[in-house]
N, C-alpha and C positions, 0 to 999 in steps of 0.2 A: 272787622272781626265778627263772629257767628254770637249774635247773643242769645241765651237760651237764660228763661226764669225758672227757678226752678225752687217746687215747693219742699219742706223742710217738711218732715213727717209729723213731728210734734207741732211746729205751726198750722201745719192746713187741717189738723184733728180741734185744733183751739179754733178754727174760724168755721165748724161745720154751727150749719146745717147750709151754711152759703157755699162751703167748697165740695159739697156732695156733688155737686151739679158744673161746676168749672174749678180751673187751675186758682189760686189764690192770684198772681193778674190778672186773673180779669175782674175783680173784685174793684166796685166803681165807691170814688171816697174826691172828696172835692167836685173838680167840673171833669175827671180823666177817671180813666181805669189805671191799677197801678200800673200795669201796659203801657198805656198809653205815656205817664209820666216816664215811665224807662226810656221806649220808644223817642222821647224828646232829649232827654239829657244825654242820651246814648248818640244820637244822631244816624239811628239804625231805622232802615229800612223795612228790614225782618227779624220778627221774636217770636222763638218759637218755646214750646214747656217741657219742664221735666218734672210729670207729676203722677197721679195714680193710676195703675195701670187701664184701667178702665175708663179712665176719660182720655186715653192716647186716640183712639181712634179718629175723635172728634176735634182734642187741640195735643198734634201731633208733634214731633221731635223731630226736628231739624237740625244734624249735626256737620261738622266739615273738620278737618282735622285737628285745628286749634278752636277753641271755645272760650266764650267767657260766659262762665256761671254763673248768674245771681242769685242773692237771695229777692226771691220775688215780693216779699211780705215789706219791705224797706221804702219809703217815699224817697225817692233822690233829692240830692241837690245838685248844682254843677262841681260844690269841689269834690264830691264821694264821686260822680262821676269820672271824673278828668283822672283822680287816683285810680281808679276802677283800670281805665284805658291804659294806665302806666306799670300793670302789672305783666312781669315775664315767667316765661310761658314755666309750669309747674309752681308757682307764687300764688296762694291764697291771702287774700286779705281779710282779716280778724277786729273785733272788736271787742276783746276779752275772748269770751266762749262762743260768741257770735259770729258763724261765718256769714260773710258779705258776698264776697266773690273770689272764683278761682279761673286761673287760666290754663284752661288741660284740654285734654285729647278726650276721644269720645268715650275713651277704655275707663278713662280715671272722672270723668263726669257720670257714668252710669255706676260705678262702683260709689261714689259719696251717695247720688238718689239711692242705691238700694242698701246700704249700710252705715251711711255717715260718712264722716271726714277723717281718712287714715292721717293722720296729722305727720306719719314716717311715711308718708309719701308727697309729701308736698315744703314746699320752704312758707313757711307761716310768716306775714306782716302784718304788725300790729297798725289799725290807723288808731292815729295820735290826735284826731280831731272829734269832735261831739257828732256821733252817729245820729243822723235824721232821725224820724220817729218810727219806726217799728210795728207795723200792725199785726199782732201777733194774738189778738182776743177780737171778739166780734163789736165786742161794746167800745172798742179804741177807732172804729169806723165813725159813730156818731161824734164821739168825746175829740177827734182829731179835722171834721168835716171842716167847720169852721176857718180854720189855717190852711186848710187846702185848698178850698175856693178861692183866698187868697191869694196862695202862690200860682195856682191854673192860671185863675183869670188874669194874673201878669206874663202866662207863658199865651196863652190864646188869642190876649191883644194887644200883643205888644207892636207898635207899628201899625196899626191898623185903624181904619175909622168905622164907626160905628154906623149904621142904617138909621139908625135913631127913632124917636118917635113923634107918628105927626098926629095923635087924636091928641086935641084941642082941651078934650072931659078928663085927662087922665096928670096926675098930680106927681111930680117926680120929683123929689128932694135929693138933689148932690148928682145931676145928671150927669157930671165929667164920671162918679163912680158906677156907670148905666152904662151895658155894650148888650147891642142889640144886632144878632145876625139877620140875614134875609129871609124875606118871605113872613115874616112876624105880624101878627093881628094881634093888638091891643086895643080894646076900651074900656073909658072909665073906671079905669084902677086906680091903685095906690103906690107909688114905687118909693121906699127910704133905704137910699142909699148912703148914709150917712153914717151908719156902723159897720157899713162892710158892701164889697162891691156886689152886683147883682148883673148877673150873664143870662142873656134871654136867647137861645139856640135858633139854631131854623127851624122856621116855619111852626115855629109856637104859638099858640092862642093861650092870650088873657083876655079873662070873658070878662065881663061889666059887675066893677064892688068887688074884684079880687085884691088884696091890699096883702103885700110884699115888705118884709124890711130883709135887708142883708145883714152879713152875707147871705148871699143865695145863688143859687145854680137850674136851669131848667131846660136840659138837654133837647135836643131834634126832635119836633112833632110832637108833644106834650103840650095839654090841654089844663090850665087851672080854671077849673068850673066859677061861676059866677059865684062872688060873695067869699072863695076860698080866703083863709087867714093864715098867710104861710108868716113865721117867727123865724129868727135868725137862725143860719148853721145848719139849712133846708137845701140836700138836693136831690131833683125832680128829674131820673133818668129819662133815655127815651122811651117817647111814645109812649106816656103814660096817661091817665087822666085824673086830677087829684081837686077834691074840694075841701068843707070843713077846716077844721085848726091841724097845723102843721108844724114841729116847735123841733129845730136842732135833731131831723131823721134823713135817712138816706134811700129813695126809694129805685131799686136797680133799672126796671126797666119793665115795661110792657104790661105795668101791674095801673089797677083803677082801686084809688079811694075815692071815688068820685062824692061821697053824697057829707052830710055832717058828720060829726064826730071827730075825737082827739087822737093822736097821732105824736108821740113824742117821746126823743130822746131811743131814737126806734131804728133798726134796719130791717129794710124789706127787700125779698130776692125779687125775681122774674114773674111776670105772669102768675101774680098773687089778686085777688082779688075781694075787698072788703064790702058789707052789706051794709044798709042805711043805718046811721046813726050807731057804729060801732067807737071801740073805744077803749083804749088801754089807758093804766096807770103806771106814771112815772115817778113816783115820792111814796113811800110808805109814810104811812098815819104814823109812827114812829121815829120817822124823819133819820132812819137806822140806815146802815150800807147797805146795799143792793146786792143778793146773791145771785148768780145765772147757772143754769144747766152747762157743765164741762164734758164735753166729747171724751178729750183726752183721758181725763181723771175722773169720768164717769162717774161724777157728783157735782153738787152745788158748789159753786166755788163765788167766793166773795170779790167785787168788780170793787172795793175800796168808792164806789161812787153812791152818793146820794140819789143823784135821778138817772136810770136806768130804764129802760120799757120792754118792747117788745122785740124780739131777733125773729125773722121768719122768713123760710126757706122759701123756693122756687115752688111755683106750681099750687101752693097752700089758698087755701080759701077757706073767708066766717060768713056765718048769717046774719041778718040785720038784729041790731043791738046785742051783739058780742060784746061780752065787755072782758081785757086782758088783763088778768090783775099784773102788779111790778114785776118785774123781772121775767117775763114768760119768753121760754124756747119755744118755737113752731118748726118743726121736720120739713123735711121735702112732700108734696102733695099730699096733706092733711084737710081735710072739711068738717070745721070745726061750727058748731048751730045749737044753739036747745038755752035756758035759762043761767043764773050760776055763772061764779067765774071757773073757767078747763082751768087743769092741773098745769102749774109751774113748767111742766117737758112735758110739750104735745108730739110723741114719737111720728116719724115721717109715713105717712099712709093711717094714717090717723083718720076711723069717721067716728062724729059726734063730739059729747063734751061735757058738763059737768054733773050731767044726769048719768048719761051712760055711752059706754065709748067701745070704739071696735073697730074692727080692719078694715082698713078702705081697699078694698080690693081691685087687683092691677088691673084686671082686665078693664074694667069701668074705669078705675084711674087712666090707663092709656087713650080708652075711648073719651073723654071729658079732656083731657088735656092735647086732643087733637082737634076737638070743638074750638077751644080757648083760640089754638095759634092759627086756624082756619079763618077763625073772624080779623085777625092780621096779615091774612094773606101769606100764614109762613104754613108751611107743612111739617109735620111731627114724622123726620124721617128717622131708618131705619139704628141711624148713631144714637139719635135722642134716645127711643126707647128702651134701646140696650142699655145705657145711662140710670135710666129710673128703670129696669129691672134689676140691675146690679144692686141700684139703692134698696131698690123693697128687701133683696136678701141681706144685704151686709145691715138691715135696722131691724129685722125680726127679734132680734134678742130683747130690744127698745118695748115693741110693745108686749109688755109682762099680763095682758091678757087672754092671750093667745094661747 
C-alpha cells in the first residue's frame, strides 16, 4: 500500500519555525525522523507528503490509486501500525477528534489536505487503544526525545552487534547499553549508560574529555568536540559538530555548536550555527511555566513546562556570547549578534538583536546560506531557494519593523 504523511494544517503551523523548511516527517525526535519511524513500523519502502504547497517541489506526492494517509505528526508503535494496515479502503481511523489514518483514493486524500476530513465521506473508526505520543508543539520534541531514543535504539539494534570500543582511556559504564556503528573514533571519553542507552552512528568522532550519559543519540558523521558535556535526553543529528553543555535538546542536522556554552531543553533546525560561549536559559528566576511563540495563535502560548529554552529554525545563526533568554523563537535564516538578551520571537530573516534589529535581506541571506552548504559539499539548488523565498514572503508580516 502507498503511504503518504500527511501534514495537518493546524499541526505543522504549531511546529513552525522547523516546518517552514520541511514536511512535519522529516522532523528528527529520538535516533529517526518521524519518517523514518513510519518507514519501520509500516514496512514501506516509499513515503511520500502531503504538505504545503510550496515545499511540494522539493518533498513531493506520490499517489496510486489506493492510499494510506497518515497523520505524520504521530510516533508509531507496531499495534497503531498493524491497525493502520487493517483499515478498508474509504475507513479512517479516529482517536476522538484526531485523525490518524485514512485509506482513500487520491481525489479524497487531496480533498482532507486542502479542507480537512468530510467525516460524510468516509466510515470513521474509533481506535480503542492509547494513542502513542503526538507531536503537535515544538517543545514536545525535546519533552518526548528521551522515550524515543529508547524506543529507536531497540528498533536500530535489534539483532545486531555492536563495532564496540577499543581505546583503552575511555571509561564506559553499562557497555551492553553502548552500540556503536562503523567507522567511529573514540578517545578518552566518558560514556554512562546506565540511565538510558547511548547510539554512536558512523563514522562519529568523540574527541578526548567528551563525557556522555544517556539516553543519547549522535547520528552519521557528527563530531563532539573535546571536553563537550552532553546530559541526558541529547540528540546530535548528522554531521554536526557540537561542544560545551548539552542538557535534554535535539539538534537536526548540519548545524555547529562547536565551542562552550549552554544548550538546553532546546531544538535546533539545519545549518544553524552558534558563536563562542553563547547560551540560552531554561528555568525562569520564578521557577513559573514557560511561555513560547505560537504560529497558529499568533501569540505567546503557555508550554505547561517549567524548563523550556530555545526553538530555532533552519539556516538561523548568533554571535559569540549570545545569550537566549527562556522561552525564545528563532525564524528561518535569522543573525542574531550585539549585547542584551533578542526579544522572545526573533522573526525569520531577522538581522541583529537586543540593540537594534532589521531585515536580513534575501539576497545576502541566499548568498551566506550557499557559503554554509558549500563547505559541505552540498549546493543551495534551485528548490531550496524557492523554499526560503517563499519563507521571506509568507514572515513579512512577523517582522513589524518593516
Amino acid at each position: 500500500m502507498n503511504i503518504v504523511l500527511y501534514d495537518h494544517p493546524e499541526t505543522r503551523e504549531s511546529l513552525l519555525p522547523l516546518t517552514f523548511t520541511r514536511p512535519v516527517g522529516k522532523i528528527l525526535i529520538g535516533l529517526q525522523t518521524l519518517e523514518g519511524k513510519w518507514q519501520h513500523f509500516m514496512e514501506a519502502g516509499q513515503i511520500s507528503y502531503l504538505t504545503a504547497p510550496y515545499l511540494r517541489d522539493k518533498f513531493p506526492l506520490h499517489s496510486e490509486a489506493q492510499n494510506l494517509l497518515i497523520n505524520a505528526a504521530i510516533c508509531p508503535d507496531r499495534r497503531l501500525a498493524n491497525r493502520i494496515r487493517s483499515l478498508k479502503e474509504n475507513q479512517c481511523l479516529m482517536a476522538g477528534d484526531v485523525f490518524i489514518a485514512g485509506h482513500c483514493s487520491l481525489e479524497a486524500m487531496l480533498s482532507i489536505g486542502e479542507g480537512g476530513l468530510d467525516k460524510e465521506s468516509f466510515e470513521l473508526v474509533d481506535y480503542d487503544q492509547t494513542l502513542p505520543t503526538v507531536i503537535d508543539a515544538t517543545w514536545k520534541i525535546f519533552a518526548n526525545n528521551a522515550a524515543q531514543i529508547q524506543a529507536d535504539f531497540e528498533i536500530l539494534t535489534g539483532n545486531r552487534t555492536s563495532f564496540g570500543i577499543e581505546d583503552k582511556h575511555t571509561i564506559v559504564y553499562n557497555p551492553d547499553n553502548v552500540f556503536v556503528e562503523e567507522g567511529v573514533n573514540i578517545k578518552a571519553a566518558i560514556i554512562n549508560a546506565e540511565t538510558g542507552p547511548v547510539y554512536i552512528g558512523k563514522n562519529c568522532q568523540i574527541h578526548e574529555g567528551a563525557k556522555i550519559k544517556g539516553p543519547f543519540g549522535i547520528l552519521e558523521g557528527s563530531n563532539l568536540n573535546m571536553g563537550a558535556k552532553i546530559r541526558n535526553g541529547s540528540t546530535v543529528g548528522p554531521s554536526c559538530k557540537v561542544g560545551g553543555e548539552v542538557n535534554n535538546s535535539v539538534i537536526f542536522g548540519h548545524s555547529n555548536k562547536g565551542h562552550e556554552g549552554f544548550l538546553g531543553n532546546s531544538v535546533v533546525g539545519e545549518w544553524c550555527n552558534f558563536g563562542a560561549d553563547s547560551n540560552n536559559s531554561n528555568l525562569k528566576n520564578n521557577y513559573g511555566s514557560v511561555k513560547l511563540w505560537n504560529y497558529h495563535h499568533r501569540t505567546m502560548a503557555d508550554t505547561g513546562r517549567q524548563f523550556c529554552g530555545l526553538i530555532m529554525g533552519d539556516h538561523s545563526k548568533c554571535g559569540i556570547n549570545t545569550m537566549f533568554n527562556t522561552g525564545t523563537v528563532v525564524g528561518v535564516s535569522a543573525n542574531i549578534f550585539g549585547g542584551g538578551f533578542p526579544r522572545n520571537f526573533v522573526p525569520s530573516f531577522s538581522w541583529g538583536g537586543a540593540e537594534a534589529i532589521t531585515t536580513y535581506r534575501l539576497p545576502k541571506a541566499l548568498e551566506v546560506a550557499g557559503k554554509v552548504l558549500e563547505r559541505r559539499d552540498v549546493g543551495l539548488d534551485d528548490e531550496e531557494k524557492a523554499i526560503l523565498e517563499s519563507i521571506f514572503e509568507q514572515t513579512t508580516a512577523f517582522r513589524d519593523w518593516e
